[in-house]
C-alpha positions as CSV (number, residue, x, y, z in Angstrom):
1,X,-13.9,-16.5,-2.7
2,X,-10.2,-17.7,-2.4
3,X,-9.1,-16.1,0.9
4,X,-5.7,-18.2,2.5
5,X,-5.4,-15.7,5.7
6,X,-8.4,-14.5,7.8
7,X,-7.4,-10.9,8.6
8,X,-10.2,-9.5,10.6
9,X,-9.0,-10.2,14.2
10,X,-12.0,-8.9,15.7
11,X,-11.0,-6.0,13.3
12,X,-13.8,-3.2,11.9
13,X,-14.8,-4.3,8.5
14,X,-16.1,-1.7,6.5
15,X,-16.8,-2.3,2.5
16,X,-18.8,-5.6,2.2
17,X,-15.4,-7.0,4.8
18,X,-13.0,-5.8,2.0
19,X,-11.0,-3.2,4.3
20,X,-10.2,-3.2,8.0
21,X,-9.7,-0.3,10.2
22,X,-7.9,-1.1,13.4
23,X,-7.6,2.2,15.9
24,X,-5.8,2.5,18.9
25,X,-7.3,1.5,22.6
26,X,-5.0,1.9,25.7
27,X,-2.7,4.0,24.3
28,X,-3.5,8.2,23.4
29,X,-4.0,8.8,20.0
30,X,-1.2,10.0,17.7
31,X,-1.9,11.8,13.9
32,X,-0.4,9.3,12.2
33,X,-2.3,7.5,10.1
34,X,-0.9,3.9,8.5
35,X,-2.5,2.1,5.5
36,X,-1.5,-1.1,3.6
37,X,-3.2,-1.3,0.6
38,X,-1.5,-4.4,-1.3
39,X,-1.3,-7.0,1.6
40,X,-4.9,-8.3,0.9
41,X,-5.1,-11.9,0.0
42,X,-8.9,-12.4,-0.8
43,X,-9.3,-13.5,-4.8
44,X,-13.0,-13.1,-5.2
45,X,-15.1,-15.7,-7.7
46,X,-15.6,-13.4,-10.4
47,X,-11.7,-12.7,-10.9
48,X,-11.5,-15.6,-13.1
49,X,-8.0,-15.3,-14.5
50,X,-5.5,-17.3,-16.6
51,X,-2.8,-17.8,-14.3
52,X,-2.5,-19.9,-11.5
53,X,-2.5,-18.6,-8.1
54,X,1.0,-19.4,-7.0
55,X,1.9,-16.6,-9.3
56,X,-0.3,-14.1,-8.5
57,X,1.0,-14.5,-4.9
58,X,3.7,-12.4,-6.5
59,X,1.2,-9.2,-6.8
60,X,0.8,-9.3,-2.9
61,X,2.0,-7.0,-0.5
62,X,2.5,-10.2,1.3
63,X,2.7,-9.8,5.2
64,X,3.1,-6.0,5.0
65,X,0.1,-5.3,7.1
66,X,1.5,-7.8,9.7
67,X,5.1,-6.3,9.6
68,X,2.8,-2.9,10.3
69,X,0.6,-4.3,12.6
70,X,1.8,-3.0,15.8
71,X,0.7,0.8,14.7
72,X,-2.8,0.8,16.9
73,X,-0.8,-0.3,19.7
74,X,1.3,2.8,19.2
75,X,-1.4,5.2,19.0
76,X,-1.6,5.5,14.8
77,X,-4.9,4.1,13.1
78,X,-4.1,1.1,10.6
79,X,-6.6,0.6,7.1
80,X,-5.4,-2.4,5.5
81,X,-7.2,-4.0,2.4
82,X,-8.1,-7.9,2.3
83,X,-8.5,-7.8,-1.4
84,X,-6.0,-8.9,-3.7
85,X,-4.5,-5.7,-5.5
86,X,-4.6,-7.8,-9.1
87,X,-8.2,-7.9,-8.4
88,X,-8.2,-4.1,-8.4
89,X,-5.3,-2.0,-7.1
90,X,-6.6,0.8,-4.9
91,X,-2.8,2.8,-5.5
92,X,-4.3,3.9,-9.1
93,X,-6.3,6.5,-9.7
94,X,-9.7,5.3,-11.7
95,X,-8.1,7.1,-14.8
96,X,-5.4,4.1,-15.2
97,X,-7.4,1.9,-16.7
98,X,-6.7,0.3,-19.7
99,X,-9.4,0.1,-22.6
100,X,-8.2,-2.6,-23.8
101,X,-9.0,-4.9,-21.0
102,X,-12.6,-4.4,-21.6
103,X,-14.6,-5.6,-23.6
104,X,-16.6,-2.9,-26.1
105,X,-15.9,0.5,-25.4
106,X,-14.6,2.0,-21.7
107,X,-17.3,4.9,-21.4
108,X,-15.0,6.6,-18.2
109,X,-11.9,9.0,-19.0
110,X,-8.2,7.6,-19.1
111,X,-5.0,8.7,-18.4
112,X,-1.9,6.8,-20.0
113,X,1.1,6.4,-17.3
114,X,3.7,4.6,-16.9
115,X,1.2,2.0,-14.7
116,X,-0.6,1.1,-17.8
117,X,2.1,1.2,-20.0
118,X,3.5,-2.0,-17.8
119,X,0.2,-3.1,-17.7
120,X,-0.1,-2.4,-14.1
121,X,-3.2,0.3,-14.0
122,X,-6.4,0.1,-11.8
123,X,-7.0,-3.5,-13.1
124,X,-3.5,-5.4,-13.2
125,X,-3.1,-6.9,-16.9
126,X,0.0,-8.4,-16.3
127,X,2.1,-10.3,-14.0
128,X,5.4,-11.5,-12.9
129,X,7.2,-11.3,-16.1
130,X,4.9,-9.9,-18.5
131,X,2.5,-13.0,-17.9
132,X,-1.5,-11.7,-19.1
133,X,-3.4,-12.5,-16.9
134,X,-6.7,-12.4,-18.4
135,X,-7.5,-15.0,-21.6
136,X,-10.7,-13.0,-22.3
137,X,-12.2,-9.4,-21.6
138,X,-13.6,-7.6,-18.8
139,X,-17.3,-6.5,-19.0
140,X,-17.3,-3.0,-17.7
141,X,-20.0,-4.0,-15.1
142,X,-17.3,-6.2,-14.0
143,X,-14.5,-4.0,-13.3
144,X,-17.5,-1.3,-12.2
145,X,-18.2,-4.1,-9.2
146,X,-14.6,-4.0,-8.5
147,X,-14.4,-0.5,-8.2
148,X,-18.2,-0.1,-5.8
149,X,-16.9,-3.1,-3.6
150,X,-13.5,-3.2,-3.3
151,X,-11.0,0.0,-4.6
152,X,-14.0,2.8,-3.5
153,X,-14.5,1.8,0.4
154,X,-10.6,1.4,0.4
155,X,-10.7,5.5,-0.2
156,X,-13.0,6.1,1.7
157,X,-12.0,4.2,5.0
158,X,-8.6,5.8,4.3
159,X,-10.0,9.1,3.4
160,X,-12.1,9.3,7.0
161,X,-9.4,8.0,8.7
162,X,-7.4,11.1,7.6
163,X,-9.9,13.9,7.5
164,X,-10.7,12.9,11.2
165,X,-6.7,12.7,12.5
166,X,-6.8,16.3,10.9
167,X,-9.7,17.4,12.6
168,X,-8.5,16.7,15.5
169,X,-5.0,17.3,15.7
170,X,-4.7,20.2,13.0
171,X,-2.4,18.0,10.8
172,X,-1.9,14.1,10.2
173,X,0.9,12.0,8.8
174,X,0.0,9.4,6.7
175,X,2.4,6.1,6.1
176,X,1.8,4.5,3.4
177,X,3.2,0.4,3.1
178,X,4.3,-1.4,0.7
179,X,7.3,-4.4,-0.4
180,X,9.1,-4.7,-2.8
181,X,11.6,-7.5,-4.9
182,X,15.2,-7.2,-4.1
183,X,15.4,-6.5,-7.4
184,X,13.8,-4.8,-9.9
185,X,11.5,-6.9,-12.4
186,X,10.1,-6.4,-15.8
187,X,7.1,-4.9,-14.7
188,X,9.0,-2.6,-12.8
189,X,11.1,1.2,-13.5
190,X,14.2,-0.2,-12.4
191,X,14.3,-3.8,-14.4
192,X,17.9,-6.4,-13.0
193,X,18.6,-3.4,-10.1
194,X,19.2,-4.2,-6.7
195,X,17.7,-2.6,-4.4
196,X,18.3,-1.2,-0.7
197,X,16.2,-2.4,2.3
198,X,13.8,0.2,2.1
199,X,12.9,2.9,-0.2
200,X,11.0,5.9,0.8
201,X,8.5,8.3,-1.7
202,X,7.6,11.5,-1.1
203,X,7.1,12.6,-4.9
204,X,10.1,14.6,-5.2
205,X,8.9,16.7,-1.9
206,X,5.4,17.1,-2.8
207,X,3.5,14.5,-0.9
208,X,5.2,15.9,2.8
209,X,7.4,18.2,4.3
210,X,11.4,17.2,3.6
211,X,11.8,16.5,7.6
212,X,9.3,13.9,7.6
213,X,10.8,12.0,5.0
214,X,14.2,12.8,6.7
215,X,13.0,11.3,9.9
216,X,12.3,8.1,8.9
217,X,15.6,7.5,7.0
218,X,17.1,8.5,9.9
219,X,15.3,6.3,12.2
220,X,15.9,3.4,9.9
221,X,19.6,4.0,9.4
222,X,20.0,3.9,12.9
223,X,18.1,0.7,13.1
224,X,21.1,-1.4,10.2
225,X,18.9,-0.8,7.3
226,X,19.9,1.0,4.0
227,X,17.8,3.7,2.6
228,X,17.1,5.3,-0.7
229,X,14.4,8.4,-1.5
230,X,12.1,8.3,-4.5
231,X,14.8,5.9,-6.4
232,X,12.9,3.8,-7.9
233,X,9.7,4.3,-6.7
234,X,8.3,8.0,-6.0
235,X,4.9,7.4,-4.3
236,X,1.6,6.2,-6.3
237,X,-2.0,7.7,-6.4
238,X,-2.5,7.2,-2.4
239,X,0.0,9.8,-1.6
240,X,-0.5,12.0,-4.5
241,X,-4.6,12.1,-3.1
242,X,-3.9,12.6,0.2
243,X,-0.2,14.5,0.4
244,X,-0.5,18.2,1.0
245,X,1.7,19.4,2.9
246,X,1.1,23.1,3.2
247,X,-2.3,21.5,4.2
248,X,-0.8,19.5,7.3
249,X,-1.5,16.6,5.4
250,X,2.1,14.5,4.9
251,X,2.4,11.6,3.0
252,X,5.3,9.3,2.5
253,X,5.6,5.6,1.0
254,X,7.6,3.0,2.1
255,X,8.6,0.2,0.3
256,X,10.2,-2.8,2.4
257,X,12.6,-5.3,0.9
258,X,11.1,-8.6,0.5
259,X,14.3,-10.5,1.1
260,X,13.9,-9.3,4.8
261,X,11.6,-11.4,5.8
262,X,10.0,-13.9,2.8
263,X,11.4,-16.6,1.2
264,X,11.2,-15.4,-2.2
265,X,10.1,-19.1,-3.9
266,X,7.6,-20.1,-1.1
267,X,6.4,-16.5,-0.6
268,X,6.4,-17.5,3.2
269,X,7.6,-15.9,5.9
270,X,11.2,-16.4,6.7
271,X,13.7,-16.2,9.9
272,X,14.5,-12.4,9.4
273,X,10.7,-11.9,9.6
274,X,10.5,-11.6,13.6
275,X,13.3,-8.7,13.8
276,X,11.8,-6.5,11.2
277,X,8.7,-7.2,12.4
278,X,10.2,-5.7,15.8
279,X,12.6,-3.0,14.4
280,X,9.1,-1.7,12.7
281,X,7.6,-1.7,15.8
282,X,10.1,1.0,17.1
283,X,10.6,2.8,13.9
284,X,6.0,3.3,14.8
285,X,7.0,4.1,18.2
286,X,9.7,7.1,17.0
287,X,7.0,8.2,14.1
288,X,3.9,8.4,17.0
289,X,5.9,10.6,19.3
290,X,7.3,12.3,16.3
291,X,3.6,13.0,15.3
292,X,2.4,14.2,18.8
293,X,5.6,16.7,19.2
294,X,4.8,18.2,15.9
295,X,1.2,18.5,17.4
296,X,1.9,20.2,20.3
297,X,4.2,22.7,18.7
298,X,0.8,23.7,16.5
């Protein structure tokens, strides 16, 4: 098991310590519940691939659930996976995986999107630009593992997380993290674009209420940072599960700008990484009193 960053921290494992929960202590609780699901940086034995590591590095959310990190002390419970997402990618539904990544026949339904079309599905086949990763095929008990071990405790620690911030407070908002290149790549639906700092998904309106959405553009605006809504990237299976707004349940995705705060050939942190670290820090401040107005006005 490659694993360059111990992320427990005295942290909750759950999953065979593949996903950590981290809940707030001092401070009251507010519904808002965070999740990093691509900032995981364990490469398990049985991943075997083709490719070296450096470039898989690439695949990471790298840092995000550091940049996040400061959501417990804000009142907001924080699920953050320690598994690498090439391993298995717990932002794809178990329908995007690809048949041909498997060796004889894949006995579970499928779903063609534009994940697998890129090669990009529940089991990443592709990386950087357009590299396979794989020189052989997957045994289905293989990728079955990486679904019992790694992808299903992911859902359900996020899952709890929500269903109990809704029990309690009669609704829950639910940020989802994630980076980003500055621009877009081959794998991605806006190949040679730049991008803004951040970009925000809310499925076209469908994962949370407009406002939400609103809010958080507005809070980063304030903050220097330039915005864009569902341009390129809508939201992914995480906030299509667990958005329902007429429900109470908002989702949003956030996609941070990796030019902020990495150097893009070491994939280390650089000397913008400390203010955005901070300037998240607030923008969790504004979202946890945000949350707690909206749950008093119940």
């Amino acid at each position: 098991m490659n694993e360059e960053h111990a992320q427990d921290r005295g942290d909750a494992i759950t999953g065979g310590e593949m996903v950590v929960r981290r809940s707030p202590t001092d401070t009251p609780p507010a519904p808002l519940v965070v999740d990093s699901p691509h900032s995981g940086r364990i490469y398990p034995a049985d991943f075997r691939p083709a490719v070296s590591h450096g470039l898989l590095k690439g695949g990471e959310d790298r840092f995000v659930d550091e940049l996040f990190g400061a959501a417990p002390l804000h009142g907001a419970v924080m699920i953050a996976a320690r598994f690498a997402r090439t391993y298995i990618d717990p932002n794809r539904s178990l329908a995007e995986m690809e048949p041909e990544l498997v060796e004889g026949s894949w006995p579970w339904p499928v779903a063609e999107t534009e994940h697998t079309r890129l090669g990009v599905g529940l089991v990443f086949r592709k990386i950087g630009a357009g590299v396979d990763i794989y020189d052989r095929e997957l045994s289905f008990q293989e990728v079955r593992h990486r679904i019992e071990t790694c992808w299903q405790p992911y859902h359900d620690a996020l899952s709890e997380a929500i269903e109990a911030t809704h029990s309690r407070s009669g609704l829950v908002f639910h940020l989802n993290c994630h980076s980003m290149e500055p621009v877009g790549d081959e794998l991605s639906p806006d190949p040679g674009v730049v991008r803004p700092d951040f970009v925000l998904g809310d499925l076209e309106g469908r994962s949370c209420a407009p406002e939400f959405s609103a809010f958080v553009a507005d809070v980063l605006r304030r903050l220097g940072y330039t915005v864009a809504l569902n341009d390129p990237y809508k939201g992914a299976e995480l906030v299509e599960r667990y958005g329902d707004p007429i429900r109470q349940r908002h989702s949003l995705q956030i996609e941070v700008n990796r030019g902020r705060y990495m150097d893009l050939d070491s994939r280390e942190k650089n000397a913008g990484f400390a203010s955005l670290e901070r300037d998240l820090s607030r923008l969790l401040a504004e979202l946890c009193e945000y949350a707690r107005n909206k749950e008093r006005s119940l």
